[in-house]
KOLFI-845012 format. One record per atom (N, C-alpha, C): x, y, z. Coordinates in steps of 0.001 Angstrom, whole numbers, plus 500000, padded with zeros to 6 digits. Atoms other than C-alpha are relative to their C-alpha. Layout:
BEGIN
XYZ...
This chain:
BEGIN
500779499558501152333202723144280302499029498898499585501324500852500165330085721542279214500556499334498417499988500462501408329747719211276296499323500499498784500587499078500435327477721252275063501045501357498766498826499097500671330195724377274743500841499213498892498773500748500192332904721836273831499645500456498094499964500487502048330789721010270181499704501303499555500143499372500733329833724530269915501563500648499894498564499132499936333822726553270038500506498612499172499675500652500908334581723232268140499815499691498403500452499879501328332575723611265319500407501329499201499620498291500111333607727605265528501554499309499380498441500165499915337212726129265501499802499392498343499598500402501459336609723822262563499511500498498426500341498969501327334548726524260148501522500844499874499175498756500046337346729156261209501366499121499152498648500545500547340301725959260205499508500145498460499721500335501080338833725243256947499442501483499421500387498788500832337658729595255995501399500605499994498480499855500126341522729767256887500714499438498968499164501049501073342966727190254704498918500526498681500711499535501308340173728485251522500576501331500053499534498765500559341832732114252144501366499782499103498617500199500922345127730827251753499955499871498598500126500623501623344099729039248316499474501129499331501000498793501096342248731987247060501154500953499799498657498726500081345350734511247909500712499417499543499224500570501051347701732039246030499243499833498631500751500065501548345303731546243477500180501276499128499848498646500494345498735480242972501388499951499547498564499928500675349355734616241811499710499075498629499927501120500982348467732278239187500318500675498792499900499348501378348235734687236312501675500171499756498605500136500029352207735131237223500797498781499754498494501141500598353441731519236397500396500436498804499045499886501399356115731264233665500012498837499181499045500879501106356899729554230678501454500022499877498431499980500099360405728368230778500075499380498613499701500223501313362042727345227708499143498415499578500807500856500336360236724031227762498750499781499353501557499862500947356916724998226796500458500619498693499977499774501346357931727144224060500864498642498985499069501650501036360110723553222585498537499525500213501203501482499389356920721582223856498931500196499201500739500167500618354717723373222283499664499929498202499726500354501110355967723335218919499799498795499446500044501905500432356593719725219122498768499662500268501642500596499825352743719205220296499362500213498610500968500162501322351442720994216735501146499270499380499233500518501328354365719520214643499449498680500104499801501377499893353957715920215891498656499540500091501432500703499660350445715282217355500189498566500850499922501061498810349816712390219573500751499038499642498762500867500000352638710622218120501504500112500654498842499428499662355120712606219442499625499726501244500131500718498753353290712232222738500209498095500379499206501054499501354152708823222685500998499739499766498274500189499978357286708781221848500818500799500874499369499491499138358042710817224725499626499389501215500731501365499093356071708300227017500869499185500405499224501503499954358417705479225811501107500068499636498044499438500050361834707460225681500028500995501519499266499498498982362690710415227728499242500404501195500886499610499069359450710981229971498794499022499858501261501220499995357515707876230830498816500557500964501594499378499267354258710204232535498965500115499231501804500087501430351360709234230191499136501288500726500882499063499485349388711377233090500451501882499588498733498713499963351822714612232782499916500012498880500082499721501207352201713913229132498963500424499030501712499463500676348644714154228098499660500945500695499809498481500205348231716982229540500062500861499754499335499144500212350381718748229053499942500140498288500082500034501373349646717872225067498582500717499702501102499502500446345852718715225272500350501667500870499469498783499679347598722132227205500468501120498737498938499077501087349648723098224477499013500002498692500938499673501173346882722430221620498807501214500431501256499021499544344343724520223537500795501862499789499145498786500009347390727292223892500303500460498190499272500535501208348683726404220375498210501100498834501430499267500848344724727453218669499551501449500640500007498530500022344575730655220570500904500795500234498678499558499880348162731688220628500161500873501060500080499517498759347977732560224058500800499043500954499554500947499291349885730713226986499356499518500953501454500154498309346560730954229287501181499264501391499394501240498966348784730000232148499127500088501287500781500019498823346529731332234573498982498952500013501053501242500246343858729341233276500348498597500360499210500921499665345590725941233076500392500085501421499348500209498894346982726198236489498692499786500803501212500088499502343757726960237811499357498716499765500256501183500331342365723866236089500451498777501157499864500707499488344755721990237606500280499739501174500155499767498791344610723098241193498661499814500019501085500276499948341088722661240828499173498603500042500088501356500103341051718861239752500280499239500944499288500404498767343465718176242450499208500077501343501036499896498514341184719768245314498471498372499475501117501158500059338502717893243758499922498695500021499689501360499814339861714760243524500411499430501507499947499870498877340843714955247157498668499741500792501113499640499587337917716205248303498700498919499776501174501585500083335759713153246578500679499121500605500078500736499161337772710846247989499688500321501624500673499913498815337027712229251521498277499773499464501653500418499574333304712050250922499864498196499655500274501192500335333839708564249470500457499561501520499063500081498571335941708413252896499237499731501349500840499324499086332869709605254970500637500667500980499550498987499231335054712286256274499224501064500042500568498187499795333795715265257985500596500877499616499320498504500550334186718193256291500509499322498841498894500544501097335703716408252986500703501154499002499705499302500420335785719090251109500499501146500707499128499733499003337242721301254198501700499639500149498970500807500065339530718858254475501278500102499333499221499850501019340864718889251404500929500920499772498935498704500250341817722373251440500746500273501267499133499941499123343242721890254707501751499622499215498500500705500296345847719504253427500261500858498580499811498887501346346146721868249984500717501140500283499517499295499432346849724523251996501227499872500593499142500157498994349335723036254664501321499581498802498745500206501131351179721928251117500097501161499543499587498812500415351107725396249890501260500467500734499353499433499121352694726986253380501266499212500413499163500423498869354735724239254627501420499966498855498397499924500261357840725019251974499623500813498449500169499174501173358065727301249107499043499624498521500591500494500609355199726862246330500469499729498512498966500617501356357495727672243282499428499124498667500009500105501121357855725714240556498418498663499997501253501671499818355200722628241588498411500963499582500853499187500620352349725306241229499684501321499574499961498229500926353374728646239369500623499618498558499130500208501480355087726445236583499477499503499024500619500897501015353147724778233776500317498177499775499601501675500293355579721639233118500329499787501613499614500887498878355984720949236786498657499734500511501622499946499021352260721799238219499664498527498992500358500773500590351351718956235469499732498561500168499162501145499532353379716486236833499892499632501557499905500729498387353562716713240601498662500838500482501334500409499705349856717756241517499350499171499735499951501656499905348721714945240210500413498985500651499900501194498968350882713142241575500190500172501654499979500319499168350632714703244662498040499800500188501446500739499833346369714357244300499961498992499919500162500941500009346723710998243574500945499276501057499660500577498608348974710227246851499224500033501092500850499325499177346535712480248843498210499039500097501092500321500321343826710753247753499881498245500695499991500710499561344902707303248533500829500443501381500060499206498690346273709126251967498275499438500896501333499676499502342611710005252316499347498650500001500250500630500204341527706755251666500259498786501037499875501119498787343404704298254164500380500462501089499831500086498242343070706278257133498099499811499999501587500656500076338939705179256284500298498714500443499826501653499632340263701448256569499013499350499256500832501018500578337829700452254312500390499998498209499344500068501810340312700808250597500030498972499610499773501014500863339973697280249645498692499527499879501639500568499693336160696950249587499198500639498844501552499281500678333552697684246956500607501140498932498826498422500943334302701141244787500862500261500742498791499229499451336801702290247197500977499208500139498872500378500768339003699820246110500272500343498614499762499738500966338544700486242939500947501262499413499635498358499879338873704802243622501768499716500224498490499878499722342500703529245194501002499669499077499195500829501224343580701427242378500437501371499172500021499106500695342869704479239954500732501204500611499307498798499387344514706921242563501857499659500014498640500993499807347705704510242748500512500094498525499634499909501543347944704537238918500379501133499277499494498779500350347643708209238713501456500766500488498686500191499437350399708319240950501448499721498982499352500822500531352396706138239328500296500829498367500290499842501528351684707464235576500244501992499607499033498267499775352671711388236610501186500248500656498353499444499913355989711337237856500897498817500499499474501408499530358717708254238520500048499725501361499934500200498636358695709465242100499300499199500382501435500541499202355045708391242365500339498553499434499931501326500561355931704846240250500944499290501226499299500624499364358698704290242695499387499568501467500512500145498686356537705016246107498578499171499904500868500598500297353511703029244212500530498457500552500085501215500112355496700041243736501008499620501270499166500626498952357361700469247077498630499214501081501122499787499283353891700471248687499552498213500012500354501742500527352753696807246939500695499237499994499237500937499850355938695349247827500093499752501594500062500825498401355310695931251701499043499574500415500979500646499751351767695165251521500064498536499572500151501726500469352836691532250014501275500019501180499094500743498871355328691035252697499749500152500997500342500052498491353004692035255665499230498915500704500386501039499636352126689493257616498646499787500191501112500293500308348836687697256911499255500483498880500564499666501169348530689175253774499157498689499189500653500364500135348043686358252541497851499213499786501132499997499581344262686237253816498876500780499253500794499136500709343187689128251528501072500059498528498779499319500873345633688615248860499583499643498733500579499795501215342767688148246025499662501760500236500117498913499615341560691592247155501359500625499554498367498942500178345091693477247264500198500009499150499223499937501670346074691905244190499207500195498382500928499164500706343143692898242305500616501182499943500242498538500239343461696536243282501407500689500034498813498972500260347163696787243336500824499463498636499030500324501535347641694698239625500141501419499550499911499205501121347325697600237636500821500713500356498736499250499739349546700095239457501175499487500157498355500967500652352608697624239450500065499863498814499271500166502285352339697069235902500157501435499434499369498796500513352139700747235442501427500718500993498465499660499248355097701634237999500856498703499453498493500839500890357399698651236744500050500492498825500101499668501106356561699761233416501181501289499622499299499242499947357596703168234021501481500345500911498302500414499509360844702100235913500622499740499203499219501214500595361712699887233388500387501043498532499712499294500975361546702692230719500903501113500824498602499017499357363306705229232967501325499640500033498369500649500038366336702947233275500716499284499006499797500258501734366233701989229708500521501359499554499827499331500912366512705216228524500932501215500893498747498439499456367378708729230507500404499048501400499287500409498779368739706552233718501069499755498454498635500104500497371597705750231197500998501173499305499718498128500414371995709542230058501047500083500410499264499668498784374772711082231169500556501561499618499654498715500503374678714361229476499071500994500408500915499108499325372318715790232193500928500213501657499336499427498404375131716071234855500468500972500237499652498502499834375539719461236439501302500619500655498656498954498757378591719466238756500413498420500296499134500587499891381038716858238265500827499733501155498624499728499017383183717491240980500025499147501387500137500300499003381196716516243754500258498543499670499837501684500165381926712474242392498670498922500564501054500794499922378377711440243236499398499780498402500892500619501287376629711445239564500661498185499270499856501426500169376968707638238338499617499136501379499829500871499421377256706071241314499023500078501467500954500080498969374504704675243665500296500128501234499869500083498341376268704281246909500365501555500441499658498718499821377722707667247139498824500714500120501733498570500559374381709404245907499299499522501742501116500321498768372633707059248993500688500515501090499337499584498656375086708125252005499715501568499901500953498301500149374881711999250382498391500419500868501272499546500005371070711583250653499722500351501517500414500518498571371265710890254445499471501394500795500919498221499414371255714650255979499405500597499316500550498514500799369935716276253327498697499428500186501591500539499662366692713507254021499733501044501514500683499321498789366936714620257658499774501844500326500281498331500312366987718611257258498788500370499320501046499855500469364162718181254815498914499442500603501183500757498926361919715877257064499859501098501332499543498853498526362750718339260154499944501556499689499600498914500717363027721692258268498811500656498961501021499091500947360190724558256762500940500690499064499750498988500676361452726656254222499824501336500690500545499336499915361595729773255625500043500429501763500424499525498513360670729521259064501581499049500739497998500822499631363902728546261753499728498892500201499876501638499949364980725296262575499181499297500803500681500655498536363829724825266243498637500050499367501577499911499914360220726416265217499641498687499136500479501136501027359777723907262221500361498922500412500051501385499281361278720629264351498457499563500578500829499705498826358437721722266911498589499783498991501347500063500621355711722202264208499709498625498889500047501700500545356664718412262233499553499140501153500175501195499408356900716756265126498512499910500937501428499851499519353446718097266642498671499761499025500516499887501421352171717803263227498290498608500259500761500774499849350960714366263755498725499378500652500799500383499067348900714418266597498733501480500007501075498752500374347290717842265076499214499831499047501085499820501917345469716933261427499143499062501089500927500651499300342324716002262660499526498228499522500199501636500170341093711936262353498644499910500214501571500249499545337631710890262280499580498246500349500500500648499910338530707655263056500044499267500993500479501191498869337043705252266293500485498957500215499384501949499810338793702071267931498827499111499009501308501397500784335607700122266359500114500242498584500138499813501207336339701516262761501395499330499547499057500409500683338619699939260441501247500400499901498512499557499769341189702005260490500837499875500598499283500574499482341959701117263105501114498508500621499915500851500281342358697915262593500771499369498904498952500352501363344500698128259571500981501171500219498795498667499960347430700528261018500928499257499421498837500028501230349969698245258963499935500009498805500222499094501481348467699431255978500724501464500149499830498681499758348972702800257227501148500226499901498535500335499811352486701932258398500717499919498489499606500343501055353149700506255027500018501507499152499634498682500678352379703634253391500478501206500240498795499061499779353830705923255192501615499736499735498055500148500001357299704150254804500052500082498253499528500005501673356338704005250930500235501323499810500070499091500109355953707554251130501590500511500132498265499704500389359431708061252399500943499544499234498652500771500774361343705643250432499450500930498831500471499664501286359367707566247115500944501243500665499915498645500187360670710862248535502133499489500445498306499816499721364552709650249754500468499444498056499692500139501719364346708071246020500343501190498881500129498802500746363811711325244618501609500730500191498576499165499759367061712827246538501470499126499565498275500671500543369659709575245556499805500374498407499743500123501206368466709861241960500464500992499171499328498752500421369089713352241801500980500031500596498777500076499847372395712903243270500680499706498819499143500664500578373013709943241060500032500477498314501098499619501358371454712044237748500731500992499847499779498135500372372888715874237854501366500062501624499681499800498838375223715121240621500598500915501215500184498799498926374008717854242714498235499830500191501238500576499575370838717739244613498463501458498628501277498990500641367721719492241729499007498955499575500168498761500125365569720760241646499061500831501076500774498697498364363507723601243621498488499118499871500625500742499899360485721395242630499755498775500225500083501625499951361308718032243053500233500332502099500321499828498464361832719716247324498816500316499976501402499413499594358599720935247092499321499270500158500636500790500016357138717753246162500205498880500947499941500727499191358675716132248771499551500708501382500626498889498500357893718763251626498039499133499563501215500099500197354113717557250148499992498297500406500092501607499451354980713685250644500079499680501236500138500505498658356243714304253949499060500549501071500947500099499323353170716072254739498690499467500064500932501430500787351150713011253157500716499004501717499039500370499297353736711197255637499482500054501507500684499403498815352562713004258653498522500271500741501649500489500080348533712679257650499864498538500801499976501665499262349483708715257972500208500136501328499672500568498356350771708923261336498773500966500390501404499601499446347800710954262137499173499405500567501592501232499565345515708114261879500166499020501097498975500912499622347402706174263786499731500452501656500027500192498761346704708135266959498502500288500551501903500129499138342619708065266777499407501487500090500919498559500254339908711270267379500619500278501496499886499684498840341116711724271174500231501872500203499223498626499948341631715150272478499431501289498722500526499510501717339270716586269014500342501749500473500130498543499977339196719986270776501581500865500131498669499704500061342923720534271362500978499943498893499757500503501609343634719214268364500163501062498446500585499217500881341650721522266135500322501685500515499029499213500061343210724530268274501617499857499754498945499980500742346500723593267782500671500288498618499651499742501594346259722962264239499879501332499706500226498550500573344780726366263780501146501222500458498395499660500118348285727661265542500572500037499063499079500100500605349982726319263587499938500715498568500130499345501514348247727246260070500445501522500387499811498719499829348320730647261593501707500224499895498544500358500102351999730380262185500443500295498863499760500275501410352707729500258793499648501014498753500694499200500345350507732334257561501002501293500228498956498356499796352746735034259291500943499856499529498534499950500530356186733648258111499725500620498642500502499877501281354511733584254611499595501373499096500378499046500222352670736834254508500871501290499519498760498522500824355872739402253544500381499483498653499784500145501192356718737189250741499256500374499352500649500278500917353620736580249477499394501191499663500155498577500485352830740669249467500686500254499250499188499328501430356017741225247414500048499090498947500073500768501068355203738553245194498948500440499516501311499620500556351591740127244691500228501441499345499616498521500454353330743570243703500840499568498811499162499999501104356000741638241565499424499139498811500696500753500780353260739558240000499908501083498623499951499167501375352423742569237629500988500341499075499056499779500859355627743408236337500233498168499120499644501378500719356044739365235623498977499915498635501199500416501156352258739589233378500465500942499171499114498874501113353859743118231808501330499428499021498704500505501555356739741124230352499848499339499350500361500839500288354886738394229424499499500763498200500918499273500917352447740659227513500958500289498704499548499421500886355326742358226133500797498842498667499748500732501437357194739665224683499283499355499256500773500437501183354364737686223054499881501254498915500396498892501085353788741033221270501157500510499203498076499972500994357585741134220212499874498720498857500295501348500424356757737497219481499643500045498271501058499877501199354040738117216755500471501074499175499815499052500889355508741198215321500911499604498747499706500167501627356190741657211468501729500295500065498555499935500691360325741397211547500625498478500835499314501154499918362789738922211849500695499487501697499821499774498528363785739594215607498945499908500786500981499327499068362203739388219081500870500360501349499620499568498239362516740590222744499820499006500629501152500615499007361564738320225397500730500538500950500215499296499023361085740175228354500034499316501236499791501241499254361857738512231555499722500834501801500445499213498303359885739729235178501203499476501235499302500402499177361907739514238186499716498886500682500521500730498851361803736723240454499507500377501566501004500062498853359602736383243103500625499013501253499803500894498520359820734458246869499324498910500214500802500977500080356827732473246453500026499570498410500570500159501415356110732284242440501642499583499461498570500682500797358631730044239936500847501379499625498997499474500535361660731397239287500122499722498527499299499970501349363175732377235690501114499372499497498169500822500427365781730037234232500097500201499159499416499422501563366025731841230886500942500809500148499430498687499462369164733660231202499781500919498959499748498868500454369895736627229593500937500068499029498534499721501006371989737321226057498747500307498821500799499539501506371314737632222537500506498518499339499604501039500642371461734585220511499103499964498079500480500322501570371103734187216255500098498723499461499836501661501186370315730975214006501493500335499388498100500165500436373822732680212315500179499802500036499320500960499123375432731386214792499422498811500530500832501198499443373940728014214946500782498964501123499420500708498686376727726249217437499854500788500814500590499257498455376025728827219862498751499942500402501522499695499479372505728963220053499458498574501018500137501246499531371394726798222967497971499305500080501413500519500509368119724585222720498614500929500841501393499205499470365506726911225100500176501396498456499968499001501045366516729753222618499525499384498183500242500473500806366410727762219647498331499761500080501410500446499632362908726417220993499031501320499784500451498654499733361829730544221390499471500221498455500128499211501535362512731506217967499619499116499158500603501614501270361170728203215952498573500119500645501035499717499883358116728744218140499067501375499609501148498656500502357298732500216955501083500275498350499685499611500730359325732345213790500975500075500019499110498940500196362094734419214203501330499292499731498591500459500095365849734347213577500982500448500989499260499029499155367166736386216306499228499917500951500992499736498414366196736292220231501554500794500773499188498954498921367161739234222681499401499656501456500373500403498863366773738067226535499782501037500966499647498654499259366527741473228758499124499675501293501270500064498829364608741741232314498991501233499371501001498808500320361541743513231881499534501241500133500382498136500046360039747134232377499747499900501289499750499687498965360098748202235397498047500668500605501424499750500464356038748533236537499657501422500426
């Protein structure tokens, strides 16, 4: 085949990868109007008008050190709060939108081809490659771990360029490292695992005004937010779910636990079988395309690369001892999701790692694979687009129970879905009457619309 052909069925290949990966996002996007409010927002947003940005910091520097997540989620709830609406579609949208974009500029800062392509490649391949759930159909989780997975993605995108310690694009990394860091403890822990192997790689020294420029600020904000996590809810102990198993308290137990449940999740789709998903990780790497040349930097700095890929895993096996050592049982359905997204951050790194060779095999493969991923996907994500309506019908209904002139309400509760967050409100009747029974999401319900009385039911049937 001519070179000629080669760039034209290559260029065919890489419009068709990235009008593939923009359907996906557009047909999940069409679920958005279906995320839920779990009992958190209605507590959250109470406490946003009662308190005002004092209350946001005092939840900063007690039980949720995510300044990024917390603000937010505060200018969320005032925007919701003045038109007594939960806009969740909106909001979500927002913040799937920030995320691509923030991506997407760092590739052009990157001088990646296709950046914005790109972007929604890897957006996409995090949608498909494990259930989307609570990370983006939920309000208080999308808040928290898009962010912090845009701000991993971003510095991702960034040192397979080889040029992150130079000019603005040190700067872009610093600020991507911080956002990290400042939306969820995962990202503080894989920040400051990151700046502890770049000071122990050899010859650091040599650039180690550089480094330590652009990696002060994200250590002081990841120690920061360590140092308040283990001050405050690391000493909790009235968030443990299942006693029995004898891991909650204790670190060594939680770390041996973590061991298969790391390798099943590194090795393992949601969804699709075992063998197929070994086959589609371990090909993974040598499929996301690379734009970068022996003569370019990148190549030249693969123990950067190195380095962050191993920060990447230690941030995501962190995630599974602490929820051992925290609730001791492995939760939640979002904190896997966000790691299925690290270890395909994880799998970007080793990407770079093996150069542009092979571009045309490459760019069919990958498009396998998305396809792949597309068919397992496609039965859920139809009966999630049918059960989406009944979820906005209950919604509707209970705000309108909500607001009504008596002392009671309904809240109405859509079925769960395959792709879209699940419901953790159960089901009963609960009264202020009875104030030792009433538990705090309920309490949170009825202090947010008034009432004295909440009835929990599934919803109408569409």
């Amino acid at each position: 085949m001519s070179d000629r052909k080669k760039e034209v069925i290559g260029t065919f290949l890489c419009f068709f990868l990235i009008g593939l990966a923009f359907s996906v996002i557009l047909a999940h996007a069409g679920l958005l109007s279906a995320g839920r409010w779990q009992g958190d927002e209605y507590t959250l947003s109470l406490y946003a008008r009662n308190t005002g940005l004092s209350g946001v910091w005092e939840r900063i520097t007690g039980w949720s050190p995510r300044p990024v997540a917390e603000s937010l989620s505060y200018l969320y709830f005032c925007v919701s709060n003045a038109f007594d609406r939960p806009l969740i579609g909106s909001f979500l949208g927002c913040v799937w939108l920030f995320t691509l974009l923030g991506v997407s500029g760092a590739g052009w800062i990157a001088r990646a081809r296709q950046p914005v392509g790109r972007a929604m490649i890897w957006f996409a391949l995090f949608l498909l490659l494990d259930r989307p759930g609570e990370v983006f159909f939920w309000p208080m989780a999308a808040v928290a771990y898009l962010p912090l997975w845009g701000g991993l993605a971003v510095v991702t995108m960034l040192l397979l360029d080889g040029r992150a310690w130079t000019g603005r694009t040190a700067w872009v990394l610093s600020g991507a490292l911080l956002v990290a860091a400042f939306s969820s403890e995962v990202g503080a822990v894989t920040v400051g695992s990151f700046a502890l192997l770049v000071a122990m790689m050899p010859g650091s020294g040599k650039r180690g005004h550089a480094w330590s420029m652009t990696l002060l600020a994200p250590v002081l904000g990841s120690a920061a937010v360590i140092g308040i996590l283990l001050s405050h809810r690391g000493v909790s102990h009235h968030e443990i779910m299942e006693a029995g198993t004898g891991l909650a308290g204790s670190w060594g137990r939680s770390l041996l636990a973590s061991v298969p449940t790391l390798g099943h999740e590194v090795l393992g789709i949601t969804g699709v079988p075992l063998i197929l998903a070994v086959l589609i990780k371990l090909t993974l790497p040598w499929l996301v395309l690379n734009d970068a040349s022996s003569d370019r930097p990148a190549f030249r700095g693969r123990g950067l690369l190195l380095c962050w890929f191993v920060a990447l895993m230690c941030g995501a096996a962190m995630s599974v001892v602490s929820a051992y050592h925290q609730f001791g049982i492995l939760c939640c359905e979002r904190h896997h999701t966000m790691r299925s997204g690290m270890f395909l951050l994880a799998i970007l790194t080793l990407g770079g790692l093996t150069g542009c060779a092979f571009r045309f095999a490459r760019q069919a493969g990958l498009l396998i694979v998305l396809l792949l991923l597309v068919a397992f996907r496609a039965v859920p994500f139809l009966s999630d687009w049918h059960v989406s309506r009944e979820v906005i019908a209950a919604r509707q209904a209970s705000w309108r129970s909500g607001y009504a002139q008596n002392s009671g309400m309904t809240l109405e509760v859509g079925p769960d879905g395959q792709l879209l967050a699940a419901n953790t409100i159960p089901r009963g009747y609960w009264s202020l009457q009875e104030k030792d029974d009433v538990p705090w999401f309920a309490s949170g319900i009825m202090a947010r619309f008034g009432k004295s009385s909440l009835s929990v039911k599934v919803g109408p049937e569409p």
